[in-house]
MARMARTI-502068 format. One record per residue (C-alpha): residue number from 1; residue in three letters; y, z negated, x. Coordinates in pm, 1 decimal. Layout:
N
R:marba:zado:Y:Z:X
R:NUM:Ala:Y:Z:X
...
This chain:
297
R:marba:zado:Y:Z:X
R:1:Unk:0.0:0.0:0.0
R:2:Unk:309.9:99.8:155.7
R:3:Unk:590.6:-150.6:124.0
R:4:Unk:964.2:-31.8:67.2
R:5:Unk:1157.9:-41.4:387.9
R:6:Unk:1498.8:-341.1:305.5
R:7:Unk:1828.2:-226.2:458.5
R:8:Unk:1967.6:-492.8:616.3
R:9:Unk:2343.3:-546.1:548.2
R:10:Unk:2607.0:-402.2:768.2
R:11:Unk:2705.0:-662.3:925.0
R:12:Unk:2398.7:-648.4:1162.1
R:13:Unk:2410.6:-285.6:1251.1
R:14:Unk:2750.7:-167.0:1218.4
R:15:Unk:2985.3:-293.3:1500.8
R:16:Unk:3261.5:-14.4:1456.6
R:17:Unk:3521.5:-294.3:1385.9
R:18:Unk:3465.4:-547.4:1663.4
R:19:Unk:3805.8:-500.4:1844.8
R:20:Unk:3745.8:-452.7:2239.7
R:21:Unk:3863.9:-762.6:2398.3
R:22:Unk:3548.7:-914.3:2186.6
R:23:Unk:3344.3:-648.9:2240.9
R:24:Unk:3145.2:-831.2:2545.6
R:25:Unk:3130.0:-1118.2:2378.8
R:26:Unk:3029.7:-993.1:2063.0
R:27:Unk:2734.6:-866.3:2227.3
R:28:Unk:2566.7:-1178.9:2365.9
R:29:Unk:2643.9:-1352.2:2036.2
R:30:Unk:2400.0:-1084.8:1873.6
R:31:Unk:2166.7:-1041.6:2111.0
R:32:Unk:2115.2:-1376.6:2134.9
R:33:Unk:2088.1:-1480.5:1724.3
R:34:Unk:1873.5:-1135.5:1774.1
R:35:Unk:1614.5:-1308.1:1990.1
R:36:Unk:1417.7:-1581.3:1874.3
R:37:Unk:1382.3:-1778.8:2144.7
R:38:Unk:1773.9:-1792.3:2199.6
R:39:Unk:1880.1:-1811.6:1810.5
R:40:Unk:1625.7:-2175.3:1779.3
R:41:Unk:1777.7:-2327.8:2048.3
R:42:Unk:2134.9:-2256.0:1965.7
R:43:Unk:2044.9:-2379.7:1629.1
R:44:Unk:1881.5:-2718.8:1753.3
R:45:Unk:2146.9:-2733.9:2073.4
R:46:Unk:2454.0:-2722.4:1790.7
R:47:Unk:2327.9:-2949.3:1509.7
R:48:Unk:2441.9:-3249.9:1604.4
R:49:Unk:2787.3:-3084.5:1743.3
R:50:Unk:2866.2:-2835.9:1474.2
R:51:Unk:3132.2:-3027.0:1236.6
R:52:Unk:3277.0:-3135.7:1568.7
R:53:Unk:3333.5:-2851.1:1710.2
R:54:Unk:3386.6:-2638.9:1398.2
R:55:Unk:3660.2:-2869.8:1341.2
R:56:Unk:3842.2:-2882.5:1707.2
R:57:Unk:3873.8:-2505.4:1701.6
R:58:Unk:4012.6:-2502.2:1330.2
R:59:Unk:4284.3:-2725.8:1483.7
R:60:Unk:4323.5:-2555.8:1801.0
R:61:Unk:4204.5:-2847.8:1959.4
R:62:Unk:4106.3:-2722.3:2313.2
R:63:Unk:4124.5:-3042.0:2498.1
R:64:Unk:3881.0:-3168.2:2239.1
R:65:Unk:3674.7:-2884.6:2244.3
R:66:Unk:3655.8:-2931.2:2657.0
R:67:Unk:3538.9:-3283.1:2591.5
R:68:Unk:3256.8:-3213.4:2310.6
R:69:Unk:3090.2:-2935.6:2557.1
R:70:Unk:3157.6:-3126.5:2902.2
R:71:Unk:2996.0:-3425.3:2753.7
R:72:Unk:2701.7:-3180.2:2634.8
R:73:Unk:2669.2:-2940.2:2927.6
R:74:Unk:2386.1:-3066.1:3147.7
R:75:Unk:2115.5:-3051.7:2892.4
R:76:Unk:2295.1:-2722.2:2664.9
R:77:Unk:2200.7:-2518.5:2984.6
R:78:Unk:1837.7:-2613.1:2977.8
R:79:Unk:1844.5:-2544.9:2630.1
R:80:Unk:2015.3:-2204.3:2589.4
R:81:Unk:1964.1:-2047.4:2939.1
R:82:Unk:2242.6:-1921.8:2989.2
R:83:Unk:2633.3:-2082.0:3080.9
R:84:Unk:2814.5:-1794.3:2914.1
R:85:Unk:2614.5:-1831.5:2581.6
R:86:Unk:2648.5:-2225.9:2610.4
R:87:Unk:3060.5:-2177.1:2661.6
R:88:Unk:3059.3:-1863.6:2404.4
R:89:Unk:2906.7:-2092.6:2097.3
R:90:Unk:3049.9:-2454.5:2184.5
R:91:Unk:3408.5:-2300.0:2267.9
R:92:Unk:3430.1:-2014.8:2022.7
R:93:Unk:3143.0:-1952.0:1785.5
R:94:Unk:2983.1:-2308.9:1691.7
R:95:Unk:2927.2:-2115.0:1380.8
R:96:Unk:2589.5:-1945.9:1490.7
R:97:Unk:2384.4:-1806.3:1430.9
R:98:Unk:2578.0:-1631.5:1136.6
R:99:Unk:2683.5:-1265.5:1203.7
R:100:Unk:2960.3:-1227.8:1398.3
R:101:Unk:3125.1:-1004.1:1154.5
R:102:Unk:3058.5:-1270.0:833.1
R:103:Unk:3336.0:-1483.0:994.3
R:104:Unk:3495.5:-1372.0:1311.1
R:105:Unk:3839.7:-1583.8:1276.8
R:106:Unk:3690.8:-1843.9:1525.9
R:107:Unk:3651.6:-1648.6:1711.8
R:108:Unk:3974.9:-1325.3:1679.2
R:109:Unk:4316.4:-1444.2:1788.8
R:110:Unk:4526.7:-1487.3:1537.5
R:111:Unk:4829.4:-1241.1:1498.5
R:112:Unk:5092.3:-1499.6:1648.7
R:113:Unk:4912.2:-1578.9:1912.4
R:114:Unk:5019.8:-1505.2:2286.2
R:115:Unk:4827.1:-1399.4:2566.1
R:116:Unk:4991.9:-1731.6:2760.4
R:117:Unk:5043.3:-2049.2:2698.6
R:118:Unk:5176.7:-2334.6:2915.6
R:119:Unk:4963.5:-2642.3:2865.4
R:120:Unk:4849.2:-2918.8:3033.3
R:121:Unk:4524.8:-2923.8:3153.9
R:122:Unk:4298.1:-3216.7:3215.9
R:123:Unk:4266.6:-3344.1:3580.1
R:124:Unk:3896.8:-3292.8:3613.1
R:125:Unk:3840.6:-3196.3:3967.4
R:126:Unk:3472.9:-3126.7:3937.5
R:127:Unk:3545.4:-2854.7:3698.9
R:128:Unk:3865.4:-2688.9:3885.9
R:129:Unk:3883.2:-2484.2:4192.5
R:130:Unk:4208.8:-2391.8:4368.8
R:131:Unk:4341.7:-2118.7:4492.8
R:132:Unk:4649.8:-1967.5:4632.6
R:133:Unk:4846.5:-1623.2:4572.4
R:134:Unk:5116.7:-1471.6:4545.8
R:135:Unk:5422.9:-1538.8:4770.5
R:136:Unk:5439.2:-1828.9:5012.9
R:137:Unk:5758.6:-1884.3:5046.0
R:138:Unk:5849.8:-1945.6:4706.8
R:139:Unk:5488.5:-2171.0:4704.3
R:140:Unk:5410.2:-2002.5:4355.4
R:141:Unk:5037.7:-2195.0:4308.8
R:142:Unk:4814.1:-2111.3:4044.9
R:143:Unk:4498.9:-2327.9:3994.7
R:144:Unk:4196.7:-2140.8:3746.0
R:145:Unk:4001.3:-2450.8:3508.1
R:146:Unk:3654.1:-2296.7:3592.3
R:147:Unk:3436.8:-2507.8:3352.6
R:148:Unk:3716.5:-2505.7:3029.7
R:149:Unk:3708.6:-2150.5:2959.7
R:150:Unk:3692.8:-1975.2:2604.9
R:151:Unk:3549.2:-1633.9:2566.4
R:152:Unk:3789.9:-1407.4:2763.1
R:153:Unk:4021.6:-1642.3:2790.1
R:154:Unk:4075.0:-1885.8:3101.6
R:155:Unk:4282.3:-2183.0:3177.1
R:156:Unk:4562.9:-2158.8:3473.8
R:157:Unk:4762.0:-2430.7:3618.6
R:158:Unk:5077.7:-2275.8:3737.4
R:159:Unk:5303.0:-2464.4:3997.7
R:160:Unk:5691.1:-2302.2:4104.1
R:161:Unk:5888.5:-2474.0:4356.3
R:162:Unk:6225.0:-2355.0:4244.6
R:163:Unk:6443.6:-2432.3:4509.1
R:164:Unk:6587.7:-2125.9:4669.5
R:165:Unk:6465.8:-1887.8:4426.3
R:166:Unk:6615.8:-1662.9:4120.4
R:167:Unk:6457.9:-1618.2:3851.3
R:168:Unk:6421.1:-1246.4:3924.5
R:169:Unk:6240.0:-1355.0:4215.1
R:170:Unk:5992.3:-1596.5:4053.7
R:171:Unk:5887.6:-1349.0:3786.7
R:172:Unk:5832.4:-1079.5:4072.4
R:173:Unk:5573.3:-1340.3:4239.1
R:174:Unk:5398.0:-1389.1:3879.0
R:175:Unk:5387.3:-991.1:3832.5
R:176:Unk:5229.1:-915.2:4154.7
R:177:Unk:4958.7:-1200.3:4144.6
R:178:Unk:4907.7:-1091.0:3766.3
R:179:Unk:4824.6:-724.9:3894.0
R:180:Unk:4568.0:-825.0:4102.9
R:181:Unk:4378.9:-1048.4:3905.6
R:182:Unk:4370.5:-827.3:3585.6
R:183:Unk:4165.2:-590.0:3847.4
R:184:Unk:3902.4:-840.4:3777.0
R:185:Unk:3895.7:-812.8:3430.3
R:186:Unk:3722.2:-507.1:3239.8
R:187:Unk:3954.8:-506.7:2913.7
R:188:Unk:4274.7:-460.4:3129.8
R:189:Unk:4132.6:-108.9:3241.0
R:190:Unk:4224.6:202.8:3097.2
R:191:Unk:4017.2:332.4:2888.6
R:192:Unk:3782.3:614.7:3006.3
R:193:Unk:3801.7:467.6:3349.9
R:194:Unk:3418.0:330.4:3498.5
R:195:Unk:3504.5:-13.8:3421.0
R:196:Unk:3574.7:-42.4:3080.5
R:197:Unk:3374.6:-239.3:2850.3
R:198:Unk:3073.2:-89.0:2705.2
R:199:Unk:2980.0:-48.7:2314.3
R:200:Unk:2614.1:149.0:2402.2
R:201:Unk:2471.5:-222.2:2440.0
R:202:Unk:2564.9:-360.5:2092.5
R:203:Unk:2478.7:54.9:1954.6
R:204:Unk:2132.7:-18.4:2064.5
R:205:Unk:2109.7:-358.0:1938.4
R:206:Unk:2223.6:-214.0:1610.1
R:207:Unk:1919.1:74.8:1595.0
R:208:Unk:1643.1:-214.3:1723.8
R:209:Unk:1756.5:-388.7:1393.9
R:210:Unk:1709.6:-85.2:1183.1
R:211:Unk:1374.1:-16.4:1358.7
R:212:Unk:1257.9:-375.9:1294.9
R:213:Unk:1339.9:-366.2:937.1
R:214:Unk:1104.7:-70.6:915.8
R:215:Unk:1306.6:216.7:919.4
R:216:Unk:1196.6:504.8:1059.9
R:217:Unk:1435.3:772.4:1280.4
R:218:Unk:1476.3:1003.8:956.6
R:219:Unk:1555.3:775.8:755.9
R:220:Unk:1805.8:569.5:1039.6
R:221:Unk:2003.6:902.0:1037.5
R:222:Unk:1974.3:949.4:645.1
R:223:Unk:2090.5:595.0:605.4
R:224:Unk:2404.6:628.0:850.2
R:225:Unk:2497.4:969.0:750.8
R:226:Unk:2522.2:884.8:382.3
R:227:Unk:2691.9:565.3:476.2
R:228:Unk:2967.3:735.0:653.4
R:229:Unk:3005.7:991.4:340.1
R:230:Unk:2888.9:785.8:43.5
R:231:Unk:3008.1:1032.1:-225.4
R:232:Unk:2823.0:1333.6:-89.6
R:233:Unk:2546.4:1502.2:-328.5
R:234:Unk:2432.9:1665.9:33.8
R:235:Unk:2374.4:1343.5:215.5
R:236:Unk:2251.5:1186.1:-72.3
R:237:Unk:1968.2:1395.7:-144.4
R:238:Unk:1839.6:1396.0:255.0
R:239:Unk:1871.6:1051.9:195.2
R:240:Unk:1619.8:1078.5:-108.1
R:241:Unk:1433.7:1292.2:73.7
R:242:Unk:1365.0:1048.4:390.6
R:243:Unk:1227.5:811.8:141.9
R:244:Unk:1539.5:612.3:19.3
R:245:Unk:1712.5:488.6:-253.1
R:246:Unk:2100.1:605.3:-217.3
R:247:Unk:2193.5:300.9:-428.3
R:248:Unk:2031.3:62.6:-172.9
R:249:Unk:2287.7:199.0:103.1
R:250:Unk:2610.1:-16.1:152.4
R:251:Unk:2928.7:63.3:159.1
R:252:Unk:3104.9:68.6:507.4
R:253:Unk:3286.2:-270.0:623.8
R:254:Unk:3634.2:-330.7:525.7
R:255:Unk:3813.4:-363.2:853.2
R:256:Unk:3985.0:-133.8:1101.1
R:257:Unk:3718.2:92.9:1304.8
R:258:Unk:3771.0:36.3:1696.3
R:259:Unk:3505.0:194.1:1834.4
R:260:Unk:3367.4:480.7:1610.5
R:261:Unk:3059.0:533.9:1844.8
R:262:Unk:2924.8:207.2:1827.6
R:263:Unk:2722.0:317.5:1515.1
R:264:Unk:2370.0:352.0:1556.9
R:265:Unk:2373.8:700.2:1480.1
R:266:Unk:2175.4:909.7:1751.2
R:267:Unk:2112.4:1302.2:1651.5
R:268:Unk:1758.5:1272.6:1806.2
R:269:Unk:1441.0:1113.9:1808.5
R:270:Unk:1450.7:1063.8:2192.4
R:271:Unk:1784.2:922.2:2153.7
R:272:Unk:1701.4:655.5:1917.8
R:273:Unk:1370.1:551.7:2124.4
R:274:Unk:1552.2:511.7:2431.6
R:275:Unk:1809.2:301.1:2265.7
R:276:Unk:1498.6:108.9:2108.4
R:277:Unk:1403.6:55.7:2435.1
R:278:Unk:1750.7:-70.9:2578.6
R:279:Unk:1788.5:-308.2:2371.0
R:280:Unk:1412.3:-512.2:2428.4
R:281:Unk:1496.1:-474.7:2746.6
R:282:Unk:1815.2:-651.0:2749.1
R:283:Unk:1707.3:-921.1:2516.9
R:284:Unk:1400.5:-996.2:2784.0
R:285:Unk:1667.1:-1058.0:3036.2
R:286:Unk:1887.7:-1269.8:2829.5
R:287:Unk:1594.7:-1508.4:2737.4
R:288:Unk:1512.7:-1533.0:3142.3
R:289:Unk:1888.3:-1685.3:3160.1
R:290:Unk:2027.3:-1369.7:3273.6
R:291:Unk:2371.2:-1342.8:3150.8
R:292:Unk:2594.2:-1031.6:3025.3
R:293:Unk:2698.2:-927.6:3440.4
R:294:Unk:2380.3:-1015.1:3571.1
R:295:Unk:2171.7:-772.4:3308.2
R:296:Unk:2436.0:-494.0:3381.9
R:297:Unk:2647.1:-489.2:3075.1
């Protein structure tokens, strides 16, 4: 008896409008509610520290968010593998393992925030290392909080002696040490240059999840054709034809689209078996505690 194939919902296959400063992120969130292994002990590691947490970030409550996962971190990285999936769901997404797309605003900045704030940080000197740049002269120092990071974003100390200087001065010493560590970071590049950040990963995450639901190639590409063009006769009878239901295909996500090829859909077989095979392979790095750089991404 055959049984009928259930399309999952679009939140776990269509990342089109995850913007690109979350894309890498984004990514080891799914993979990781994706694999079984990872998804159970991010459940058990955040049930006692959920409300907590869930609560700090509502706030914007960083310090208290630093002090919830510094008291936790020892025995989180036994648990999840992995310090950049411990960080990414005790600083950012204490919320899994729902789908990233069900309720990204814990994770999305919102649309007053700035890229920089002046804070003060805690004086935990196991967590920071120094270093220098910039000019000398005018002692600009800028200290990076290693352990109380979120997502993308990272902590700086910043120290001006202002004796001697203009302000036109000072600013020129912040530009030129700015320039040089945005090199290090893959959503400052252009895009189309070698560095930027890649969707393909979370594209063949998205056709794994279609596979594992049971659908086959033909009807993959039936599904995502007639999603992109719901109203057309054409693309609904190939969908009928590949052994669907047109009414059981969702509409697209409301949202704007950021990254139109992130969508599953590959216009052959070989295609969608080599992303099939991407994405177990990726998910059996991630569960040895290889992280997002380490595996390539």
């Amino acid at each position: 008896m055959n049984t009928k194939s259930v399309i999952p919902p679009p939140v776990e296959w269509d990342f089109r409008t995850v913007p690109d400063a979350a894309i890498e992120a984004a990514t080891l969130y799914e993979y990781a509610r994706t694999s079984p292994t990872l998804r159970e002990a991010g459940k058990a590691w955040l049930a006692p520290l959920r409300k907590s947490l869930i609560a700090a970030l509502k706030k914007g409550d960083h310090a208290a968010l630093a002090r919830i996962a510094a008291a936790a971190f020892k025995p989180g990285l036994a648990a999840l593998r992995s310090v950049e999936l411990f960080r990414l769901l005790t600083e950012a997404r204490p919320d899994f393992p729902r789908a990233w797309l069900v309720c990204p605003a814990l994770a999305d900045r919102e649309p007053s925030h700035s890229s920089v704030k002046l804070e003060p940080i805690p004086k935990l000197a196991a967590f920071v290392r120094d270093f220098c740049a910039g000019s000398a002269r005018r002692g600009i120092h800028i200290g990076e909080t290693e352990f109380l990071t979120r997502g993308h974003a990272k902590q700086y100390a910043l120290r001006i002696e202002w004796e001697g200087a203009s302000q036109k001065e000072i600013v020129g010493d912040f530009a030129r040490w700015l320039s040089t560590e945005a090199k290090h970071h893959r959503e400052m590049k252009p895009r189309g240059k070698g560095g930027q950040v890649q969707t393909e990963p979370l594209k063949w995450l998205a056709a794994y999840r279609l596979a594992a639901a049971g659908l086959s190639y033909p009807q993959t590409y039936a599904l995502l054709e007639l999603f992109c063009d719901p109203g057309s006769r054409q693309q609904q009878n190939a969908a009928r034809e590949a052994g669907l239901d047109p009414a059981d295909v969702p509409l697209p996500l409301k949202g704007t689209v950021h990254n139109a090829k992130a969508l599953p859909l590959y216009f052959d077989p070989s295609g969608f078996s080599a992303a099939l095979g991407h994405a177990r392979s990726l998910l059996a790095k991630l569960e040895k505690g290889d992280g997002i750089a380490q595996v390539g991404f």
